[in-house]
LOROLO-296052 format. One record per residue (C-alpha): x, y, z; residue number from 1. Coordinates in steps of 0.001 Angstrom, whole numbers. Layout:
N
+---------+---------+---------+------+
|       X |       Y |       Z | vodo |
+---------+---------+---------+------+
|       X |       Y |       Z |  NUM |
...
+---------+---------+---------+------+
// end
This chain:
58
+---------+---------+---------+------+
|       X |       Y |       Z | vodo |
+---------+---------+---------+------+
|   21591 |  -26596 |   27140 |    1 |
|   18397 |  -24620 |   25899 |    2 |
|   18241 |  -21177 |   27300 |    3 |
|   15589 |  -18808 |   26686 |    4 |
|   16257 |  -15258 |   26947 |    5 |
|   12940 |  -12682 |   27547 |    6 |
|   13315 |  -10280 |   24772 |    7 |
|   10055 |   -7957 |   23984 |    8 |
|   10744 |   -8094 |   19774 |    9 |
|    8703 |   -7193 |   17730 |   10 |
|    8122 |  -10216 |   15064 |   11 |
|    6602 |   -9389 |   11444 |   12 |
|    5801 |  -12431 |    9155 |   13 |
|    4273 |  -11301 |    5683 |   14 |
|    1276 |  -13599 |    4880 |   15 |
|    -148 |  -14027 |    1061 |   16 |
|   -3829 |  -13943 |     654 |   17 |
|   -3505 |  -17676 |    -286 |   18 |
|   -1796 |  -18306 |    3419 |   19 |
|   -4794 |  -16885 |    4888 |   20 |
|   -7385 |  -18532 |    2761 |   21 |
|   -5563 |  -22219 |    3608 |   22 |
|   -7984 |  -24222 |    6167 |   23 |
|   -6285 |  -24589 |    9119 |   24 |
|   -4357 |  -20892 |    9078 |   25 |
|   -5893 |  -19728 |   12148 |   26 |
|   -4957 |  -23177 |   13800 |   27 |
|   -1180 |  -23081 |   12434 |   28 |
|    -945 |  -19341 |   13933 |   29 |
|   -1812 |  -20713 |   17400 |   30 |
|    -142 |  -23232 |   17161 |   31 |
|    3442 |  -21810 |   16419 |   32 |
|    2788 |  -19282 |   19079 |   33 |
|    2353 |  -21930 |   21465 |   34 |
|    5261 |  -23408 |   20700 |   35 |
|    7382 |  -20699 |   20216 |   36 |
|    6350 |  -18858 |   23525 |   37 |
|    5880 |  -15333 |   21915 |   38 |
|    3883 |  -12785 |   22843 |   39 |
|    1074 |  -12439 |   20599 |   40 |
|     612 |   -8902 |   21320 |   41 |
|    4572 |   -8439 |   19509 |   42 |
|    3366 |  -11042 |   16436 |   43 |
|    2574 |   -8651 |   13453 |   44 |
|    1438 |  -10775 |   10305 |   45 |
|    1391 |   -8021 |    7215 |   46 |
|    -498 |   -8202 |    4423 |   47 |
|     999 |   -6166 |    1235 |   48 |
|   -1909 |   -4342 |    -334 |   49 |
|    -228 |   -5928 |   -4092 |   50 |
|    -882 |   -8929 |   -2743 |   51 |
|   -4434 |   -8416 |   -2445 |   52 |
|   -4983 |   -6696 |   -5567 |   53 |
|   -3526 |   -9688 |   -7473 |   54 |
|   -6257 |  -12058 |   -5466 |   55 |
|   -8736 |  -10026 |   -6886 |   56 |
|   -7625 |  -10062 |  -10550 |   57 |
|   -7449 |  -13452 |  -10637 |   58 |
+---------+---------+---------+------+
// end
């Protein structure tokens, strides 16, 4: 029995640059949000600013 309870959580995900710069990203975000029911206003995908520094050295 699948029950679904209607919780307002706040969900972070930490993306790397290379997530982001996959084809299709945008898509896949959609799509699990779809699936998953969540409020996309409570999705919070974080970037670390390392992260993005090491993008750029390489």
């Amino acid at each position: 029995m699948e029950r679904k309870l209607h919780l307002n959580l706040r969900v972070a995900v930490n993306i790397s640059p290379i997530h982001i710069s996959t084809t299709g990203f945008v898509d896949m975000v959609r799509d699990v949000i779809a699936e998953t029911g969540i409020n996309p206003h409570l999705l919070e995908i974080e970037i670390t600013e390392m992260s993005m520094l090491d993008t750029q050295r390489t």
